[in-house]
Backbone as CSV, one residue per row, in Angstrom:
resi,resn,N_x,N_y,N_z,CA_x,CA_y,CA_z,C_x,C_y,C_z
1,UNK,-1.936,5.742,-14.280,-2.417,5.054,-15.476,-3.697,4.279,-15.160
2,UNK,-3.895,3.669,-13.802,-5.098,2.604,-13.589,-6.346,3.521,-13.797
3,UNK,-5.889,4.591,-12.446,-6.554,5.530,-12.439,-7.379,6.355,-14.041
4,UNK,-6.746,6.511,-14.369,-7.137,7.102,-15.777,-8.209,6.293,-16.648
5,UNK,-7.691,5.501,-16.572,-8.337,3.699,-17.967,-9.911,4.021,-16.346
6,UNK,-9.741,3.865,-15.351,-10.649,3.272,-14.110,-12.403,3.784,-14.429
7,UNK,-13.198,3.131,-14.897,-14.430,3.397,-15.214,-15.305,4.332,-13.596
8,UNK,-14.784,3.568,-12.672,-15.415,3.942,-11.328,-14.470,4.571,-10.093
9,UNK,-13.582,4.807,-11.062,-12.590,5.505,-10.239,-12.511,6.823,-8.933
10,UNK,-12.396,6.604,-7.416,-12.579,7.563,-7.093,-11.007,7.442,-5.747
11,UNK,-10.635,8.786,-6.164,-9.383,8.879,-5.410,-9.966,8.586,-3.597
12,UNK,-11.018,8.909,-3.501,-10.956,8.968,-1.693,-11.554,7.295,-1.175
13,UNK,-11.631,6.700,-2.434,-11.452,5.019,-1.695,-10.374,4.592,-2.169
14,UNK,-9.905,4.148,-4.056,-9.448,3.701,-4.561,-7.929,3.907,-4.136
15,UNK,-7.561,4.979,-3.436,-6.266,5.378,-2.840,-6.061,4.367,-1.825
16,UNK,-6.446,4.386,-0.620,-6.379,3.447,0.289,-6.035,2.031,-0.446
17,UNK,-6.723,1.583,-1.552,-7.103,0.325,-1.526,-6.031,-0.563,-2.501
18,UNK,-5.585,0.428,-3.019,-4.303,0.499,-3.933,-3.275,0.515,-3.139
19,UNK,-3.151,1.581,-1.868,-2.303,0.874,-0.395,-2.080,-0.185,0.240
20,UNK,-3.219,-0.671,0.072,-3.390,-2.087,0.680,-2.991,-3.280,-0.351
21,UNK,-3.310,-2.927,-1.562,-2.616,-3.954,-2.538,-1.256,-3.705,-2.757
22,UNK,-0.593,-3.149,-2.422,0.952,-3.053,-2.744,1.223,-3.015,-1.264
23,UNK,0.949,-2.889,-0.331,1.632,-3.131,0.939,2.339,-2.021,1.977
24,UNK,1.695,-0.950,1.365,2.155,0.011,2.021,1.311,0.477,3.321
25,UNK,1.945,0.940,4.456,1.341,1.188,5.429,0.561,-0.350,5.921
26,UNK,1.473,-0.858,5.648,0.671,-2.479,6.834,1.806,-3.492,7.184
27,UNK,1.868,-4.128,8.536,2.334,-4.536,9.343,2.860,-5.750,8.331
28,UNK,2.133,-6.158,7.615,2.103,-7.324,6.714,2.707,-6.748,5.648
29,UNK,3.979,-7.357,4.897,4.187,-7.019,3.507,3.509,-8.085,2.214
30,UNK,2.795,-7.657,1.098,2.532,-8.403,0.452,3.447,-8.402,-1.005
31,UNK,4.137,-9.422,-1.118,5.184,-9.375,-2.062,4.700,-9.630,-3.452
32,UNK,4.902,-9.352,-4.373,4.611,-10.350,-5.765,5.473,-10.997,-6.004
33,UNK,5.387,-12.246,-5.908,6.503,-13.189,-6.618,5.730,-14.038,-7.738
34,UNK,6.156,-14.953,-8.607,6.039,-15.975,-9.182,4.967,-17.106,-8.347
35,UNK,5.536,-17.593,-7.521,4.868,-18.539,-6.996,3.458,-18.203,-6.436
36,UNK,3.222,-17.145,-6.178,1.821,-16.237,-5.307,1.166,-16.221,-6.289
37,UNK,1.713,-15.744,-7.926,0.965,-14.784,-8.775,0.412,-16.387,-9.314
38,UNK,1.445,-17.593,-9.039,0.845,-18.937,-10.353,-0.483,-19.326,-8.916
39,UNK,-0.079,-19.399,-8.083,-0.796,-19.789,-7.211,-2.475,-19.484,-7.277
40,UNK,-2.597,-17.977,-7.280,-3.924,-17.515,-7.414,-4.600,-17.124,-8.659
41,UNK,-3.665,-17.490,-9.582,-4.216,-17.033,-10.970,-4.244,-18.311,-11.365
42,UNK,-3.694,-19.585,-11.129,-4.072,-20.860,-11.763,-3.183,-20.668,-12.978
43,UNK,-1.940,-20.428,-12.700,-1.164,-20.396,-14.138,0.136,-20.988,-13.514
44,UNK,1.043,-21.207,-14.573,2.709,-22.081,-14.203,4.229,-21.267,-14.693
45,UNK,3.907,-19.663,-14.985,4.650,-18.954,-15.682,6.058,-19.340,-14.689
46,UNK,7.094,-19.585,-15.503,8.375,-19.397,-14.806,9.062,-18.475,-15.235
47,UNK,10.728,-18.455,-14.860,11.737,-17.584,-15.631,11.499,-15.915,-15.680
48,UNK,10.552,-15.673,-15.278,10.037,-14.170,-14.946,11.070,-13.365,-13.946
49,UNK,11.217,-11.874,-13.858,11.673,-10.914,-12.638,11.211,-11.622,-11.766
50,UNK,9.769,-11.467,-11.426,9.816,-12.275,-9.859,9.831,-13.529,-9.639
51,UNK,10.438,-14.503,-10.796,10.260,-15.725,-10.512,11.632,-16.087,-9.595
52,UNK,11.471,-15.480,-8.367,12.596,-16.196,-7.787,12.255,-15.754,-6.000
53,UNK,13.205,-15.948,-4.777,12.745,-15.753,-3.708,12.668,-14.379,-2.918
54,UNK,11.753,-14.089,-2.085,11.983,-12.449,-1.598,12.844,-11.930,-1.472
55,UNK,13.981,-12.952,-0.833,14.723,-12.532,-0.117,15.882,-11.580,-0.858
56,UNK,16.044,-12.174,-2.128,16.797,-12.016,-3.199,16.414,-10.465,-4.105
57,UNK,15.167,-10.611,-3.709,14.537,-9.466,-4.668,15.262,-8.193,-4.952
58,UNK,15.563,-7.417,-3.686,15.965,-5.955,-3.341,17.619,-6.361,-3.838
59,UNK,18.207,-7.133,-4.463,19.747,-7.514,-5.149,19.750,-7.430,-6.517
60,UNK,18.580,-8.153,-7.389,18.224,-8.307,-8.017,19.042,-6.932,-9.121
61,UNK,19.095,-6.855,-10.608,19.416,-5.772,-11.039,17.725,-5.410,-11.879
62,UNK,17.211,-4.277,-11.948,16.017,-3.657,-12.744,16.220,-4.300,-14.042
63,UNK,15.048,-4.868,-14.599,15.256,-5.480,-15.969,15.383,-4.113,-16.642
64,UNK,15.482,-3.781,-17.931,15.697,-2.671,-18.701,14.315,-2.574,-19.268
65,UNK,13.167,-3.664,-19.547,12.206,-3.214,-19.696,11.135,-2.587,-18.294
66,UNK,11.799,-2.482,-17.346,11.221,-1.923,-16.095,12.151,-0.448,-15.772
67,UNK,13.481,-0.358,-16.454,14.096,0.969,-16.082,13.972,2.161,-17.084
68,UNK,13.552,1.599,-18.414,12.859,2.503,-19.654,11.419,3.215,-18.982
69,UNK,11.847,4.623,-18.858,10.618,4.892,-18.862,10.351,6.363,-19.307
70,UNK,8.867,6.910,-19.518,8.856,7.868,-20.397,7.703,9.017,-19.737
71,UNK,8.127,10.470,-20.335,7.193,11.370,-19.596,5.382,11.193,-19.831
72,UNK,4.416,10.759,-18.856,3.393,9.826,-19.677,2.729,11.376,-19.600
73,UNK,2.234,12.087,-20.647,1.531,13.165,-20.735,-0.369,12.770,-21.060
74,UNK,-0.732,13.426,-20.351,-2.655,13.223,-20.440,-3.540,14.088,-20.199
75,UNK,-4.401,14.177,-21.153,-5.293,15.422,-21.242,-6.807,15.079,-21.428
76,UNK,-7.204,15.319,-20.682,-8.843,14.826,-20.232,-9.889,15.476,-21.310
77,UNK,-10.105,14.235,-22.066,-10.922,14.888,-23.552,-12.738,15.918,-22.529
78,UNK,-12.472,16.970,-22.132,-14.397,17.342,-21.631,-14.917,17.796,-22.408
79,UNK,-16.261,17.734,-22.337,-16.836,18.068,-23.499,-16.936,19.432,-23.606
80,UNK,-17.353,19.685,-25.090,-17.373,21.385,-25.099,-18.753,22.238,-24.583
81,UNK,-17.933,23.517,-24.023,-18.826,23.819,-22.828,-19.817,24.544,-23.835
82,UNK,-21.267,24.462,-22.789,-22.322,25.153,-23.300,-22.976,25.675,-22.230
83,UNK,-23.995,26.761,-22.864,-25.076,27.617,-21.872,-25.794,26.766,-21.636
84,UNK,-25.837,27.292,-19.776,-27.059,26.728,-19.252,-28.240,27.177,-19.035
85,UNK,-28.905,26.797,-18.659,-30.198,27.968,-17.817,-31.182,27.305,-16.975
86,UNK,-30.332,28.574,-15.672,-30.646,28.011,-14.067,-31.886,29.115,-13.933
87,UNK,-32.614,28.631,-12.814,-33.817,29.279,-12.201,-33.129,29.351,-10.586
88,UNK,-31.965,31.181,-10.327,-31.491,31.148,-9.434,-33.041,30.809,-7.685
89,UNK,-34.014,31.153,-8.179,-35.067,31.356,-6.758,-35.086,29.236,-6.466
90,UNK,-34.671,28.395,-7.529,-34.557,27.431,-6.816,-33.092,26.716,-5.980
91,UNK,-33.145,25.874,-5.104,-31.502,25.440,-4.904,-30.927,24.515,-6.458
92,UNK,-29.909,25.056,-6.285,-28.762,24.236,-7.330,-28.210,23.038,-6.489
93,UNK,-28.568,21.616,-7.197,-27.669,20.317,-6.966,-26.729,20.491,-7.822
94,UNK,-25.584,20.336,-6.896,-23.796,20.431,-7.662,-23.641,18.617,-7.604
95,UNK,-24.095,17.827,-8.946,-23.455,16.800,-8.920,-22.077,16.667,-9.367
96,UNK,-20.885,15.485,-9.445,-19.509,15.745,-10.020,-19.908,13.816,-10.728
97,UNK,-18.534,13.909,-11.019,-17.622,12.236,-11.591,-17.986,11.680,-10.734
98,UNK,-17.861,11.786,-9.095,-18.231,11.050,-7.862,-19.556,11.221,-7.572
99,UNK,-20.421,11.789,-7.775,-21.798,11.716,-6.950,-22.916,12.063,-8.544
100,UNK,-23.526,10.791,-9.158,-24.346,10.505,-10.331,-25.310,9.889,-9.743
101,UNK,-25.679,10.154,-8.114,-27.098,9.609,-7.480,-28.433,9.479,-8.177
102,UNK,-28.884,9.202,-9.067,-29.792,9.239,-10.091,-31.250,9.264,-8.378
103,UNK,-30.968,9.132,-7.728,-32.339,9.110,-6.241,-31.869,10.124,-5.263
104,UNK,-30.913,11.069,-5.828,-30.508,11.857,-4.506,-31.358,13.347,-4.804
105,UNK,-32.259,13.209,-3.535,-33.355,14.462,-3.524,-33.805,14.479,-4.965
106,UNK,-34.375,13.340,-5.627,-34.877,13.111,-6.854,-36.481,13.645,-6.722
107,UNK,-37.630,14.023,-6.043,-38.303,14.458,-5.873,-38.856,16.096,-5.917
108,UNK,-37.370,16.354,-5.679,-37.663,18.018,-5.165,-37.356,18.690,-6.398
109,UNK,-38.115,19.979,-6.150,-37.857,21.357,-7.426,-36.940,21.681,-7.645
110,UNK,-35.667,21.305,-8.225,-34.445,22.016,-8.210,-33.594,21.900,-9.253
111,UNK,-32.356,22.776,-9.547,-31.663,22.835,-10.821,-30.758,22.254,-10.535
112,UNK,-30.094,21.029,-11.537,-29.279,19.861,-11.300,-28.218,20.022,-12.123
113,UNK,-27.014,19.963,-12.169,-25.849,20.382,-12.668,-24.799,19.624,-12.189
114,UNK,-24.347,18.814,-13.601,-23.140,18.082,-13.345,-21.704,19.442,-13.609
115,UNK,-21.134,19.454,-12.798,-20.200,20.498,-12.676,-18.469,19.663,-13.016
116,UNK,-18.173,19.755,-14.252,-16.856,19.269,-15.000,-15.905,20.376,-14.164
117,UNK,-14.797,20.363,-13.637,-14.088,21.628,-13.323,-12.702,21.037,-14.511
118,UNK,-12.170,21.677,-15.264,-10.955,21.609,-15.641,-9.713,21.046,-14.331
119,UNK,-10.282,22.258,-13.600,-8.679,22.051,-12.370,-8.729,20.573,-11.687
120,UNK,-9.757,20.512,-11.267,-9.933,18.879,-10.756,-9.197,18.037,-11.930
121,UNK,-9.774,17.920,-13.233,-9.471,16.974,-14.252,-8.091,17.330,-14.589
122,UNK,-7.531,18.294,-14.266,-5.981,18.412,-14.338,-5.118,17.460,-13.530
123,UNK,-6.063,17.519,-12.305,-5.130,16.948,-11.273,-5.917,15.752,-11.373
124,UNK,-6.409,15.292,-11.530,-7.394,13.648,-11.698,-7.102,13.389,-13.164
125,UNK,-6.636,13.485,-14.439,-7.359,12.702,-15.578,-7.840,11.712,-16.018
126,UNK,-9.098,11.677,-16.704,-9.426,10.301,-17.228,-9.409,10.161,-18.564
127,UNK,-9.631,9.396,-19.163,-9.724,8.900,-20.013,-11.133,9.541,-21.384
128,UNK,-10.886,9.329,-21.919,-12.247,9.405,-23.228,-13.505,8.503,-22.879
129,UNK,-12.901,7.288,-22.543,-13.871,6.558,-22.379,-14.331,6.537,-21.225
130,UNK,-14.031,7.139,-19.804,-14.205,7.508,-18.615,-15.612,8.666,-18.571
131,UNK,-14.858,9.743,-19.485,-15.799,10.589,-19.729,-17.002,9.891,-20.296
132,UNK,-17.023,9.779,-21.209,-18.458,8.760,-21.955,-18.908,8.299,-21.111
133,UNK,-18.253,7.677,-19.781,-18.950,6.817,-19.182,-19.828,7.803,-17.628
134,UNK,-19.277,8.740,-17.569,-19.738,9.624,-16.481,-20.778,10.266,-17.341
135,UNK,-20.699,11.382,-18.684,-21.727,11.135,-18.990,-23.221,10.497,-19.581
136,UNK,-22.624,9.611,-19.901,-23.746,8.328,-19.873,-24.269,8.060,-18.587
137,UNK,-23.941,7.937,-17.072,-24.758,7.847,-16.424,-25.558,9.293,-15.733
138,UNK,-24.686,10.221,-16.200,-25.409,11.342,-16.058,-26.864,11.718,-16.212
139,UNK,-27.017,10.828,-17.496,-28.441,10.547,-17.982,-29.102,10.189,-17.658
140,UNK,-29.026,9.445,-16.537,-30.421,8.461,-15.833,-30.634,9.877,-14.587
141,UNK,-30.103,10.867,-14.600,-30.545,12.007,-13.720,-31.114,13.013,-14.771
142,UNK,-32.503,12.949,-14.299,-33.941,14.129,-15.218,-33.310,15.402,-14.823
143,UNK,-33.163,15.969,-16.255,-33.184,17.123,-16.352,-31.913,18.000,-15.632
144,UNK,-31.268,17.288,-16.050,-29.365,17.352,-15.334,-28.605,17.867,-16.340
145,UNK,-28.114,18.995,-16.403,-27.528,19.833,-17.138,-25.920,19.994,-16.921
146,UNK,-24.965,19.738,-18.045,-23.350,19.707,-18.304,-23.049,21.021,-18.128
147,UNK,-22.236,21.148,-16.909,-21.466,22.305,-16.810,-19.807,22.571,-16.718
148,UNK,-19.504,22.999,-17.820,-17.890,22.542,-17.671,-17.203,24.001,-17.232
149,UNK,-16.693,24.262,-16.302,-16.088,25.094,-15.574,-15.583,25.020,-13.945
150,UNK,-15.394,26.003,-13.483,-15.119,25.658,-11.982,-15.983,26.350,-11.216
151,UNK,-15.979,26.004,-10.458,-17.756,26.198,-9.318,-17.327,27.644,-9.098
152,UNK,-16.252,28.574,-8.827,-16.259,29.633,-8.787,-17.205,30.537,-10.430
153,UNK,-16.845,30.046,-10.778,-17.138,30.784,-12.346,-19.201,30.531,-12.621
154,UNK,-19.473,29.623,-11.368,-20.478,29.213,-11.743,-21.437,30.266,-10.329
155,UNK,-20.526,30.488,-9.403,-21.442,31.439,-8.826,-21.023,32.592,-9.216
156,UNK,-19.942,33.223,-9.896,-20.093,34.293,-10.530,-21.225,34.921,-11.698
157,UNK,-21.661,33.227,-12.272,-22.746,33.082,-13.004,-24.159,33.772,-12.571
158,UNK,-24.383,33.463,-10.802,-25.593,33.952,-10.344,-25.479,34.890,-10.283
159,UNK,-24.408,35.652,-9.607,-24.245,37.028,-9.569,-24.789,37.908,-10.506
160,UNK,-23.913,37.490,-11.665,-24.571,38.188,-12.948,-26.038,38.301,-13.187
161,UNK,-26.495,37.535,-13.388,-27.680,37.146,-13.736,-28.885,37.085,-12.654
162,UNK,-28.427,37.284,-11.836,-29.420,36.983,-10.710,-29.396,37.909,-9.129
163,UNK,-30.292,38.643,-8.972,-30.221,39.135,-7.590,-30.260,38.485,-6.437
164,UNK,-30.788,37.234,-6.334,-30.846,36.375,-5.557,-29.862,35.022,-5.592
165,UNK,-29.129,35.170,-3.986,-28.265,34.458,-3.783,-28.236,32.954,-3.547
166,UNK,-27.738,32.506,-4.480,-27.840,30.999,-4.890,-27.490,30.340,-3.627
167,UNK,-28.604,29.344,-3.696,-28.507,28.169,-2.529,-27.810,27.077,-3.609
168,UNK,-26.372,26.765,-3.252,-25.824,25.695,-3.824,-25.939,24.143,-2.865
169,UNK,-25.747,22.971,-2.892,-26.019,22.196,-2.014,-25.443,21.117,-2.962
170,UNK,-24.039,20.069,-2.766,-23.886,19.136,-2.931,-23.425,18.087,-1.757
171,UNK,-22.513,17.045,-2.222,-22.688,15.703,-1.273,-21.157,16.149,-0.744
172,UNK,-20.818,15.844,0.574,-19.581,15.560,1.098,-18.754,14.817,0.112
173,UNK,-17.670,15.444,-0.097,-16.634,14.534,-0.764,-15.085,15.132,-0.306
174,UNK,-13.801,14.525,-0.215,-12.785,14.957,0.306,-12.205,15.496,-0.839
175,UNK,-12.791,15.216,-2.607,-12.140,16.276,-2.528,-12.886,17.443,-3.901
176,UNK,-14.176,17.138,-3.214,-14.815,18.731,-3.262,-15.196,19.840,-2.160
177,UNK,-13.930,19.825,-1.151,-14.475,20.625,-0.215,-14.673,22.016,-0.591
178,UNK,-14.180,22.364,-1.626,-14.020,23.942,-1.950,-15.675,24.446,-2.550
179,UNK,-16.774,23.616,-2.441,-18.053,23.218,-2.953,-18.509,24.401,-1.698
180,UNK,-19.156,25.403,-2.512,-19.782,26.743,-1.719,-21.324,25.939,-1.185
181,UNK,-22.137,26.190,-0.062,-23.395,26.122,-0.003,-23.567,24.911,1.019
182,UNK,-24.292,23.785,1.038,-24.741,22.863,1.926,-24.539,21.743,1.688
183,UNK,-24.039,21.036,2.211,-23.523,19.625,2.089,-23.847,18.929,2.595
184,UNK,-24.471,17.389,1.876,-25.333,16.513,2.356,-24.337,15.610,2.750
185,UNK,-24.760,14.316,3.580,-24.344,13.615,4.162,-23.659,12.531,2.619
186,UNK,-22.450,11.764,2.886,-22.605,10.671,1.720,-22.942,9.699,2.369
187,UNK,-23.492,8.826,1.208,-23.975,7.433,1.514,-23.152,6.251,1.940
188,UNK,-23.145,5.932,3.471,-22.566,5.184,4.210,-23.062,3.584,3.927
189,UNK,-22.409,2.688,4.138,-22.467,1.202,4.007,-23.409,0.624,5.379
190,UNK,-22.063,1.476,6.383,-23.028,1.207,8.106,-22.618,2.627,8.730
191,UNK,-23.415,3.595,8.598,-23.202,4.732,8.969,-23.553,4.880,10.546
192,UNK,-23.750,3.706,10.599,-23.667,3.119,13.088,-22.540,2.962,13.188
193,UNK,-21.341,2.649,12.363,-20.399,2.753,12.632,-18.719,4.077,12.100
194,UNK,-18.740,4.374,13.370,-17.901,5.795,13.473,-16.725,5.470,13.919
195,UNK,-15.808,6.707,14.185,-14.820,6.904,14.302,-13.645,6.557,13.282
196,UNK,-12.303,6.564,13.721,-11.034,6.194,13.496,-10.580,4.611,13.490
197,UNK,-9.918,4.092,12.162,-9.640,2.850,12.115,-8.519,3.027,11.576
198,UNK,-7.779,2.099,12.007,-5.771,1.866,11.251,-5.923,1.045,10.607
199,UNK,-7.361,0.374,9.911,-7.092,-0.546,9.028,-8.620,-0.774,8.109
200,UNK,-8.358,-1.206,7.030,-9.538,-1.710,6.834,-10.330,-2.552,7.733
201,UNK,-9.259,-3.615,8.099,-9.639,-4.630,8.368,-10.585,-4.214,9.728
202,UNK,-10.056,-3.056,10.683,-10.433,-2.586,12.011,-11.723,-2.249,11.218
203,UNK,-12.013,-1.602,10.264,-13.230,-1.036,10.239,-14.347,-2.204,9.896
204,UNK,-13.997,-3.140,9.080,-14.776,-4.109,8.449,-15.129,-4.690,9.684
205,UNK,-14.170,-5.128,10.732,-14.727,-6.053,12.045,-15.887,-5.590,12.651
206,UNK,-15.946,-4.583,12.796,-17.254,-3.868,13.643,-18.369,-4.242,11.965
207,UNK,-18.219,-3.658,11.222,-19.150,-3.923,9.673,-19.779,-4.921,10.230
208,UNK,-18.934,-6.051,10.186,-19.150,-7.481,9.803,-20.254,-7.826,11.010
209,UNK,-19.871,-7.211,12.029,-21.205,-7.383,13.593,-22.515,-7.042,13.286
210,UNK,-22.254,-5.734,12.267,-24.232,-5.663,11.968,-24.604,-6.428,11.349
211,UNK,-24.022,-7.006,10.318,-24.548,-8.182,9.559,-25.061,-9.204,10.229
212,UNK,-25.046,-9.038,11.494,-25.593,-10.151,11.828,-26.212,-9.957,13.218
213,UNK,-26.413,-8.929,13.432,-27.101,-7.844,14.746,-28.621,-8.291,14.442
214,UNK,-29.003,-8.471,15.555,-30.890,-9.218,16.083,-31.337,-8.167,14.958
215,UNK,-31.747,-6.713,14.936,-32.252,-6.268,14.693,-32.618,-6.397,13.621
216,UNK,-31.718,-6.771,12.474,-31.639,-7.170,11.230,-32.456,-7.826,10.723
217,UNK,-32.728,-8.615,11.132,-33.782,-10.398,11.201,-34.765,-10.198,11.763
218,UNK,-35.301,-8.705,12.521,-36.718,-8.498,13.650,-37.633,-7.852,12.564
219,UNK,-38.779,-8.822,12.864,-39.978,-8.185,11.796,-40.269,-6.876,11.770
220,UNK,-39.665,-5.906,13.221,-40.247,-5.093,13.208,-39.259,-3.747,12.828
């Protein structure tokens, strides 16, 4: 449901981070109770489900407005598809929902295509107003053309139409790997810092060192 309503929603952060707010996978449990929720919200609610101690919680019986529940069905309003028209002798940018770089290889000769796939939005849905909002920023990318299908159907497209074999080229994403052609790097925060972390927190510690690394502050 967050997911859906989520204006900036993207499963390969927002997953983790939604882990970390409910407490899963960490050494630390973070509970919701009453007293936490008046605490940081500046409110005095009592008499609530969690208004009472942890310990008690997992005894507790399910209120009935928490054990009612219903099949939530959702269907991703996309817009209706239309012809495009690509110039196969240049490369095709495959932008998606996740990558609306309005500066990515913004210079160069090439045919730009926001690529809607149904199957993704099956397994992702958003919202109406999600959509509006992806294509609305779609717009600040010149000459960026709506393509609603699945990237297979779209190099079957060149085929047809074209003797020459399409150079496709979009951005790393986990989960457009099925993306035919060349894949650019994504845009890192501190891309000096690599490897494997068990935590946010492991990764942010090293972060937090460039922020304040000589180099930063050197005129040169």
């Amino acid at each position: 449901w967050m997911y859906y309503h989520l204006l900036d929603g993207d499963v390969a952060s927002n997953t983790c981070s939604w882990q970390w707010v409910a407490g899963a996978f960490s050494s630390k449990k973070y509970y919701c109770i009453q007293e936490n929720i008046n605490r940081f919200t500046n409110s005095s609610q009592q008499d609530t489900f969690v208004d009472t101690p942890t310990e008690l919680l997992a005894s507790l019986k399910i209120p009935r407005e928490l054990s009612e529940t219903i099949r939530w069905q959702v269907i991703t309003p996309l817009p209706r598809k239309q012809e495009i028209q690509i110039d196969w002798q240049k490369p095709t940018l495959l932008y998606n929902s996740y990558n609306l770089d309005p500066l990515w290889r913004k210079d160069e000769d090439v045919n730009r295509i926001l690529l809607l796939e149904p199957s993704h939005f099956e397994k992702f849905p958003v919202s109406e107003k999600v959509m509006n909002f992806i294509l609305a920023l779609s717009r600040n990318i010149s000459s960026i053309q709506v393509y609603v299908g699945e990237v297979n159907e779209l190099v079957q497209l060149s085929v047809s139409t074209s003797a020459t074999k399409p150079n496709f080229i979009s951005k790393e994403h986990p989960a457009f790997t099925h993306y035919p052609g060349q894949k650019d790097d994504r845009d890192w925060i501190y891309p000096q810092v690599t490897g494997y972390h068990n935590s946010f927190f492991a990764y942010w510690k090293k972060c937090s060192k460039q922020l304040y690394a000589p180099s930063l502050f050197s005129d040169h």
